[in-house]
C-alpha positions in Angstrom: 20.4 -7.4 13.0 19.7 -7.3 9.6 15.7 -5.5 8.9 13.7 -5.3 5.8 11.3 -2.5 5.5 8.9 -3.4 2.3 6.2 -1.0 1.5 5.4 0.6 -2.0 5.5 4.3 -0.7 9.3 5.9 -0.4 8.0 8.2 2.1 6.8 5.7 4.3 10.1 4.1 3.8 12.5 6.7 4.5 10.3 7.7 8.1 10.4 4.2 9.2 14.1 3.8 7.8 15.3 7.1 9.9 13.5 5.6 13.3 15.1 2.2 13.0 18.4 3.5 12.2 17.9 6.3 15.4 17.1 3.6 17.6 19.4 0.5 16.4 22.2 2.1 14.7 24.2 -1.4 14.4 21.5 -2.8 12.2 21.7 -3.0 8.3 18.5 -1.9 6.5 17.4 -3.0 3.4 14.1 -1.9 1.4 12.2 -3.2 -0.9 9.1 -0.9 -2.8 6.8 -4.2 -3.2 6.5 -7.7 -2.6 8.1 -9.5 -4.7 11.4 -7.4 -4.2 10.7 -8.3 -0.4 11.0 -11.9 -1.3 14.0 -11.7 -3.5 15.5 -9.4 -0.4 14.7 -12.7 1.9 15.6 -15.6 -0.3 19.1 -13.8 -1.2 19.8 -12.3 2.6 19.4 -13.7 6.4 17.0 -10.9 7.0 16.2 -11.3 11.2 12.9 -8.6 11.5 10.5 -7.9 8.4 8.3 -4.5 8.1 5.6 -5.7 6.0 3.2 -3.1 4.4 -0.4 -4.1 3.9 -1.4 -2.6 1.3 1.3 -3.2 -1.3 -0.1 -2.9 -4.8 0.4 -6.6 -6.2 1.7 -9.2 -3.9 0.3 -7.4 -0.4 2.1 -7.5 3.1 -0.1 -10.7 3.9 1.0 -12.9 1.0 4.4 -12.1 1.7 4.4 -13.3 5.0 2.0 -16.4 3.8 5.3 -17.4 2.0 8.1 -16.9 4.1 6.1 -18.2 7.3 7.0 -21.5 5.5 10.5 -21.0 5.5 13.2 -23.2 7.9 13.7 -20.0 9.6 11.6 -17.4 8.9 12.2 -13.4 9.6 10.1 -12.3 12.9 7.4 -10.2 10.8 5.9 -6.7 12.0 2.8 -5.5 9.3 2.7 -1.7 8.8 -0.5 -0.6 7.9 -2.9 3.0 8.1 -5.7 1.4 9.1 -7.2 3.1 12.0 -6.8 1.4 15.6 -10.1 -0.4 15.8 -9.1 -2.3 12.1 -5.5 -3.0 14.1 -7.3 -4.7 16.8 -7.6 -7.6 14.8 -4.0 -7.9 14.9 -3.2 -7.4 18.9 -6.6 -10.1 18.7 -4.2 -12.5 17.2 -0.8 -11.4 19.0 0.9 -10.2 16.1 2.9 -7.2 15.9 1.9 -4.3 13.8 2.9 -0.6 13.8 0.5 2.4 12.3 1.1 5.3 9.9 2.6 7.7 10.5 5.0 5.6 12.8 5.9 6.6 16.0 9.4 6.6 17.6 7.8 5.2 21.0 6.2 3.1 19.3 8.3 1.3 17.5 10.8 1.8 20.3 8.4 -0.7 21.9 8.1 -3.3 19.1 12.1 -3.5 18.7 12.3 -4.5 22.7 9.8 -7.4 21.8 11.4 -8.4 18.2 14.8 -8.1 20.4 13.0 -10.5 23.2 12.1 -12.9 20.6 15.5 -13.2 19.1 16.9 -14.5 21.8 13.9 -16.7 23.3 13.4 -19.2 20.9 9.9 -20.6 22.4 8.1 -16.7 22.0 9.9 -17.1 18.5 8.0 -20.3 17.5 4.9 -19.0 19.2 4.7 -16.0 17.3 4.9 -18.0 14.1 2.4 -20.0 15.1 0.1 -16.9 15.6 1.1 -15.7 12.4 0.2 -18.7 10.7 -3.0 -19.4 12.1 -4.2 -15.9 11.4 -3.5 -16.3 7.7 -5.0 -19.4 7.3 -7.8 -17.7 8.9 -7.8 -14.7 6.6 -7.5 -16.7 3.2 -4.2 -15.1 2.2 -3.3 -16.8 -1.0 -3.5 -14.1 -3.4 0.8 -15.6 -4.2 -0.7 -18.6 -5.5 2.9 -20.3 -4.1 3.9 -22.2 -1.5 7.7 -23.0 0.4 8.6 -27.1 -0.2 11.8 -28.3 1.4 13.7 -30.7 -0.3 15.7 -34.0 1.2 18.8 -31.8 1.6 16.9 -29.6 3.3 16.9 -26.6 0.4 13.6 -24.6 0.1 12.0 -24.6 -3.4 9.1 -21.7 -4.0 6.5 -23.8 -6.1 3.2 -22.4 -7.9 -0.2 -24.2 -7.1 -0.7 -25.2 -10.4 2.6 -27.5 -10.7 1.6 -29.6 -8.0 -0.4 -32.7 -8.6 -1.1 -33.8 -5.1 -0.2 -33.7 -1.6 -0.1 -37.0 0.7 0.5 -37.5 4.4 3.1 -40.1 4.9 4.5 -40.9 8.1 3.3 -38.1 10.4 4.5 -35.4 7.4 2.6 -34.0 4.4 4.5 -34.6 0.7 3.3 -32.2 -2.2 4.3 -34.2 -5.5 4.9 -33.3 -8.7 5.5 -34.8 -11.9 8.7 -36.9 -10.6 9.6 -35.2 -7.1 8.7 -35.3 -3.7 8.3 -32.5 -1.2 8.0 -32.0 2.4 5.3 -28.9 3.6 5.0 -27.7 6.5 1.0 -27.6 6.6 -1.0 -30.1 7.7 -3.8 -31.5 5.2 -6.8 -29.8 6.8 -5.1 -26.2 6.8 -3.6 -27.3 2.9 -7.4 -28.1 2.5 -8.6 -24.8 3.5 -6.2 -22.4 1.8 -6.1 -24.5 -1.7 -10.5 -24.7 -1.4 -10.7 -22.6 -4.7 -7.8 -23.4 -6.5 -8.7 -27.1 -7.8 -7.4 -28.9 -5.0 -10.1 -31.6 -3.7 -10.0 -33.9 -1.1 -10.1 -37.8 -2.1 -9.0 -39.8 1.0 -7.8 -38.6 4.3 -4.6 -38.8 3.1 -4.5 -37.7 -0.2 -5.5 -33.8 -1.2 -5.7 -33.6 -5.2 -5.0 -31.4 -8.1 -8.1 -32.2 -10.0 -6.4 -30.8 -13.1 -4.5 -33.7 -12.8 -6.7 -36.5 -12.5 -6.7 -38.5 -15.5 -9.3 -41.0 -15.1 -11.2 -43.1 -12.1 -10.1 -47.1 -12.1 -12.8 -49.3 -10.6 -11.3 -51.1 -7.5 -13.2 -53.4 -5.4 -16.7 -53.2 -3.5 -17.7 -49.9 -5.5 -14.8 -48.1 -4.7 -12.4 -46.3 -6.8 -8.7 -45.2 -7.4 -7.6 -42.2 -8.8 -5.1 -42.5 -11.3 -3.1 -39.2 -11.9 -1.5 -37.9 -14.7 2.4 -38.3 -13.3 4.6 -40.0 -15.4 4.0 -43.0 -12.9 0.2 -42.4 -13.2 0.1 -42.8 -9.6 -3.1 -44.4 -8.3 -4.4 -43.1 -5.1 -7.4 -44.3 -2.8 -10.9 -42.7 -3.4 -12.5 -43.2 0.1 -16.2 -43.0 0.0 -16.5 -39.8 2.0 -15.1 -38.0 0.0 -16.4 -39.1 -3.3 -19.0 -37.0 -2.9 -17.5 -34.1 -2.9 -15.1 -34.9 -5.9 -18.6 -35.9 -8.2 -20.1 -32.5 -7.5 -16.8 -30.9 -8.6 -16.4 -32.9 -11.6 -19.9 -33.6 -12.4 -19.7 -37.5 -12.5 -22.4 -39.1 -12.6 
């Protein structure tokens, strides 16, 4: 078993390190001191289990895991945190799995029997990252600013925000596109909706969620409607559907 233990406070490390290593001495552990040397640690190994601190100056514990939930197989995550156990309660709300400082052998004891369960149940696996997910989405963890796209041969891309110009939902999946490329995401629109609210992404047709920044101008259609053409070296034209051309004047104040 291969476990990461990210948090920005050696000590912390080294304790949670010295259990882990107590109580499964076959597995390799790595560490990262923040959240972006997490990530590198992830994208470069097969990491199985993830200690996530919370509180990482920088990219915290919950932006982490708002990235790598998106990956094809994502690490089973465990956030570490030293918030006191009516704050945790949140987290056994939403079924996730969450140890408190200072850790406790018993206690993690008991998390490795369920991280070990999931492993080899696939179904409490998938469940567990649909917990996760639905509790960030839920807690507006976007702070990264990035998002996991998966290309046709199947490799995962790490994109900012700001480089994509729209995602569309296309035969029961959801594209983000950019200039000249095509990604699948593994959100649907609504939840894309929700976590991109304040970073100029709009909704213009139940299929289409834009990048206003890359709007470049409204074309007249038919019957008052409009399309939106988009800056893409195809300046793409997508359908402005009359509920939600409300919402885009208000952004943009047309008139």
């Amino acid at each position: 078993m291969n476990i990461l233990i990210a948090d920005d406070e050696a000590p912390a490390r080294g304790e949670l390190s010295y259990i882990l290593d107590m109580l499964e001495p076959k597995a390799i552990l790595h560490e990262a001191k923040n959240g972006r040397e997490a990530l590198k640690l992830i994208a470069s190994q097969e990491i199985d289990v993830a200690f996530l601190d919370i509180n990482m100056p920088g990219l915290s514990g919950l932006a982490v895991a708002n990235t790598i939930i998106e990956m094809k197989k994502p690490p089973i995550i465990v956030f570490a945190t030293a918030y006191n156990e009516h704050a945790a309660s949140a987290f056994e709300m939403a079924a996730l799995d969450y140890l408190l400082k200072p850790f406790s052998e018993k206690r993690v004891a008991k998390t490795l029997e369920r991280i070990n369960e999931r492993l080899d149940k696939k179904d409490l696996r998938e469940q567990n990252n649909k917990d996760l997910k639905n509790y960030l989405i839920k807690n507006e963890t976007t702070d990264l600013k990035k998002i996991w796209l998966e290309r046709e041969n199947e490799n995962l891309l790490l994109l900012d925000y700001k480089d994509i110009y729209w995602f569309a939902a296309e035969d029961k999946k959801v594209y983000a596109h950019s200039n000249s490329e095509r990604f699948v995401v593994r959100y649907t629109l609504k939840e894309l909706e929700s976590i991109l609210s304040n970073d100029k992404f709009v909704r213009v047709h139940k299929a289409y969620l834009v990048n206003i920044s890359y709007i470049s101008e409204l074309v007249p259609w038919f019957s008052g409607n409009y399309l939106v053409r988009m800056k893409d070296e195809n300046r793409s034209e997508l359908k402005l559907s009359r509920r939600y051309a409300a919402k885009l004047k208000e952004i943009t104040l047309w008139t």
